[in-house]
C-alpha positions as CSV (number, residue, x, y, z in Angstrom):
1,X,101.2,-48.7,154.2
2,X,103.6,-45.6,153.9
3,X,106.7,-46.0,152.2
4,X,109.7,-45.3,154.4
5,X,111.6,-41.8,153.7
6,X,115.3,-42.8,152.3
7,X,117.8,-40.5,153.4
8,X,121.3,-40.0,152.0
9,X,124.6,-38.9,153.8
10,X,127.5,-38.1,152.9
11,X,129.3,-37.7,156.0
12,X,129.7,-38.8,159.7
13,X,128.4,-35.8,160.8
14,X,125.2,-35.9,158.4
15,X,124.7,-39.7,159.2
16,X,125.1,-38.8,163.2
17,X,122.3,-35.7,162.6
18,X,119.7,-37.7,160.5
19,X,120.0,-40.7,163.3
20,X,119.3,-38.4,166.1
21,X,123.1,-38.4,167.4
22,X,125.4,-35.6,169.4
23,X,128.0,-34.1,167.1
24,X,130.7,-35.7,169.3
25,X,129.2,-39.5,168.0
26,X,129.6,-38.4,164.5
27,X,133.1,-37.2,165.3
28,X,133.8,-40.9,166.4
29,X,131.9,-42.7,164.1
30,X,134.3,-40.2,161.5
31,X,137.2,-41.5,163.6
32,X,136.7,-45.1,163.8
33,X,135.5,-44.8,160.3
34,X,138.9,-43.6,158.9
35,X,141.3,-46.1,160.7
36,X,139.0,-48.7,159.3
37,X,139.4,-47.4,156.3
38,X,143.4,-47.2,156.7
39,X,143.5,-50.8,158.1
40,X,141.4,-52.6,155.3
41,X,143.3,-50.4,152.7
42,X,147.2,-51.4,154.5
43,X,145.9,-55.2,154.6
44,X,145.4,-55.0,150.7
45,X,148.2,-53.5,149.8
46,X,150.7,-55.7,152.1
47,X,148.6,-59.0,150.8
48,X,148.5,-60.0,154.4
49,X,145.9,-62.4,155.9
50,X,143.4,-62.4,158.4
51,X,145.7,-64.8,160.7
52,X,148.8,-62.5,159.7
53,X,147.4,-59.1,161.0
54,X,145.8,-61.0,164.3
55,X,149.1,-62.2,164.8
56,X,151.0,-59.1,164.4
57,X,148.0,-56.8,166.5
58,X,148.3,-60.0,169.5
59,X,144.3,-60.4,168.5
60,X,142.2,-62.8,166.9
61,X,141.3,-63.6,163.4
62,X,137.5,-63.7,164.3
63,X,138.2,-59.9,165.2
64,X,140.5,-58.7,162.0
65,X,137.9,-60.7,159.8
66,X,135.3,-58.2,161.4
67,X,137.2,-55.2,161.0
68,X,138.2,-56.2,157.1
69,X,134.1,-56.6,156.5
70,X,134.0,-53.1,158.4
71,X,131.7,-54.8,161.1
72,X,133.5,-53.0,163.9
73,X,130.5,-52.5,166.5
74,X,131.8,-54.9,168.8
75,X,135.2,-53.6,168.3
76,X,137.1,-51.4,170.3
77,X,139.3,-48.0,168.9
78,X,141.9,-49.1,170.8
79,X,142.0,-52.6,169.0
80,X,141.7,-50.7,165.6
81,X,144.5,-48.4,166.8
82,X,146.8,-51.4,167.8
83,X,146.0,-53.2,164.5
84,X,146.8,-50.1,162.6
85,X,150.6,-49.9,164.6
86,X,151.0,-53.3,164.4
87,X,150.9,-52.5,160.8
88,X,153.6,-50.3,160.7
89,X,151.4,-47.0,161.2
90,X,150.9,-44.5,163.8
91,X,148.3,-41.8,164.5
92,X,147.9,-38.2,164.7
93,X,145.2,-36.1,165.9
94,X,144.2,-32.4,165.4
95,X,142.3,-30.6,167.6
96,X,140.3,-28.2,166.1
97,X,137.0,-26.3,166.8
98,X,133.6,-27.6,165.0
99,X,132.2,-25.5,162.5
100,X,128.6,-24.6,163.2
Protein backbone atom coordinates (compact mmCIF):
# COMPACT_ATOMS: atom_id res chain seq x y z
CA UNK A 1 0.00 0.00 0.00
CA UNK A 2 1.35 3.58 -0.94
CA UNK A 3 1.95 5.94 1.61
CA UNK A 4 -0.19 9.17 1.16
CA UNK A 5 1.84 12.42 -0.08
CA UNK A 6 1.73 15.01 2.96
CA UNK A 7 1.50 18.41 1.88
CA UNK A 8 2.25 21.57 3.76
CA UNK A 9 0.60 25.17 3.44
CA UNK A 10 1.19 28.03 4.57
CA UNK A 11 -1.59 30.04 3.40
CA UNK A 12 -5.32 30.12 2.42
CA UNK A 13 -4.47 30.51 -0.93
CA UNK A 14 -1.85 27.46 -0.93
CA UNK A 15 -4.32 25.33 1.15
CA UNK A 16 -7.35 26.35 -1.52
CA UNK A 17 -4.70 25.36 -4.68
CA UNK A 18 -3.42 22.01 -3.22
CA UNK A 19 -7.30 21.07 -2.43
CA UNK A 20 -8.35 21.77 -5.92
CA UNK A 21 -10.20 25.17 -4.92
CA UNK A 22 -10.92 28.62 -7.04
CA UNK A 23 -8.81 31.45 -5.76
CA UNK A 24 -12.02 33.20 -4.58
CA UNK A 25 -12.53 29.98 -1.86
CA UNK A 26 -9.13 30.66 -0.56
CA UNK A 27 -9.87 34.25 -0.28
CA UNK A 28 -12.84 33.28 2.04
CA UNK A 29 -11.38 30.57 3.76
CA UNK A 30 -8.49 33.65 4.49
CA UNK A 31 -11.48 35.71 5.48
CA UNK A 32 -13.36 33.63 7.76
CA UNK A 33 -10.02 32.38 8.92
CA UNK A 34 -8.95 35.85 10.29
CA UNK A 35 -12.24 36.94 12.15
CA UNK A 36 -11.87 33.55 13.77
CA UNK A 37 -8.83 34.30 14.64
CA UNK A 38 -9.89 37.89 16.02
CA UNK A 39 -12.91 36.44 17.92
CA UNK A 40 -11.01 33.48 19.78
CA UNK A 41 -8.09 36.00 20.43
CA UNK A 42 -10.91 39.06 21.96
CA UNK A 43 -12.67 36.18 24.01
CA UNK A 44 -9.18 35.48 25.72
CA UNK A 45 -8.30 38.59 26.41
CA UNK A 46 -11.80 39.90 27.81
CA UNK A 47 -12.04 36.41 30.01
CA UNK A 48 -15.50 36.08 28.70
CA UNK A 49 -17.41 32.82 28.43
CA UNK A 50 -19.05 30.85 26.02
CA UNK A 51 -22.61 31.87 27.50
CA UNK A 52 -21.29 35.65 27.75
CA UNK A 53 -20.35 36.11 24.02
CA UNK A 54 -23.73 33.99 22.90
CA UNK A 55 -25.40 36.44 24.88
CA UNK A 56 -23.84 39.49 23.72
CA UNK A 57 -23.83 38.13 19.58
CA UNK A 58 -28.03 37.15 20.43
CA UNK A 59 -26.67 33.34 19.49
CA UNK A 60 -26.08 30.25 21.18
CA UNK A 61 -23.42 28.76 23.23
CA UNK A 62 -23.43 25.48 21.23
CA UNK A 63 -22.43 28.00 18.26
CA UNK A 64 -19.58 30.35 20.14
CA UNK A 65 -18.25 26.90 21.61
CA UNK A 66 -17.80 25.96 17.85
CA UNK A 67 -16.22 29.01 16.73
CA UNK A 68 -13.74 29.11 19.97
CA UNK A 69 -12.62 25.27 18.85
CA UNK A 70 -12.34 27.00 15.22
CA UNK A 71 -15.02 24.44 14.01
CA UNK A 72 -16.87 27.05 11.99
CA UNK A 73 -18.09 24.84 8.88
CA UNK A 74 -21.58 25.08 9.91
CA UNK A 75 -21.16 28.59 10.83
CA UNK A 76 -22.09 31.45 8.94
CA UNK A 77 -19.65 34.91 8.19
CA UNK A 78 -22.33 36.80 9.14
CA UNK A 79 -22.62 35.08 12.57
CA UNK A 80 -18.75 35.43 13.00
CA UNK A 81 -19.18 39.05 11.89
CA UNK A 82 -21.98 39.74 14.53
CA UNK A 83 -19.93 37.95 17.24
CA UNK A 84 -16.90 40.02 16.42
CA UNK A 85 -19.25 43.58 16.83
CA UNK A 86 -20.93 42.25 19.63
CA UNK A 87 -17.48 42.30 20.92
CA UNK A 88 -16.84 45.73 20.54
CA UNK A 89 -15.13 45.35 16.91
CA UNK A 90 -15.96 46.34 13.60
CA UNK A 91 -14.58 45.43 10.10
CA UNK A 92 -12.91 46.72 7.22
CA UNK A 93 -12.25 45.48 3.91
CA UNK A 94 -9.77 46.34 1.04
CA UNK A 95 -10.27 45.64 -2.24
CA UNK A 96 -7.42 44.98 -4.09
CA UNK A 97 -6.37 43.03 -7.19
CA UNK A 98 -4.82 39.32 -6.82
CA UNK A 99 -1.38 38.87 -7.50
CA UNK A 100 -0.74 36.18 -10.19
Amino acid sequence: MKKPKITVTRTAAELAKALGLTPADGAEIGLRSDLNSKIVEVVQRKGLTHAQVARLARTSRTRVTAIMNRNTKDVSTDLLLRVLYSLGYTTKIKFQKPLD
